[in-house]
C-alpha positions, 0 to 999 in steps of 0.5 A, spaced: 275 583 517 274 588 511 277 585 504 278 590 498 279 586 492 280 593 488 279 600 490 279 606 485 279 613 489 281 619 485 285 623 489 286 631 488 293 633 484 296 635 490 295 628 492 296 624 486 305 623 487 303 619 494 298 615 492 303 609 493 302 611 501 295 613 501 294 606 498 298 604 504 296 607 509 289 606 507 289 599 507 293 599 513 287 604 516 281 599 513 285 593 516 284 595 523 277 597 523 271 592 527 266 589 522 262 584 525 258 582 518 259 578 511 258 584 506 259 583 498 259 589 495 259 590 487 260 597 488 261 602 493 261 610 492 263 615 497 262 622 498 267 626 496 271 627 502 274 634 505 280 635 506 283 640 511 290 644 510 295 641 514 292 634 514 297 629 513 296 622 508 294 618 514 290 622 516 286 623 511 285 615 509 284 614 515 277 618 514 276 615 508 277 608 511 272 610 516 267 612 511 267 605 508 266 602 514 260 606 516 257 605 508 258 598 510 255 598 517 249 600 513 250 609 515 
């Protein structure tokens, strides 16, 4: 389990009136990620993400999810 006690994420203004969503979405995406080690981390920054055209909401907080879990597994 990945526990995320406060996240801030800036999203593109494009973005910015599904964040509520995103938020959602992301949460549910990160619930479902494997992780197998305690981790405590102060901070953690992600390298900006790609988005392609025509990606939905999920999609893309999905990949943020899987950043996380690939900085935490040690990537």
């Amino acid at each position: 389990m990945i526990r995320i006690d406060h996240i801030c994420i800036k999203l593109p203004h494009s973005m910015q009136s599904q964040a509520t969503v995103f938020a959602e979405h992301l949460a549910d995406a990160i619930s479902r990620l494997e992780h197998s080690k305690p981790v405590q981390l102060k901070s953690l920054s992600l390298p900006s993400i790609k988005m392609n055209e025509g990606q939905n909401v999920n999609e893309i907080a999905t990949q943020v999810a899987k950043q996380i879990h690939h900085f935490i597994d040690g990537g």
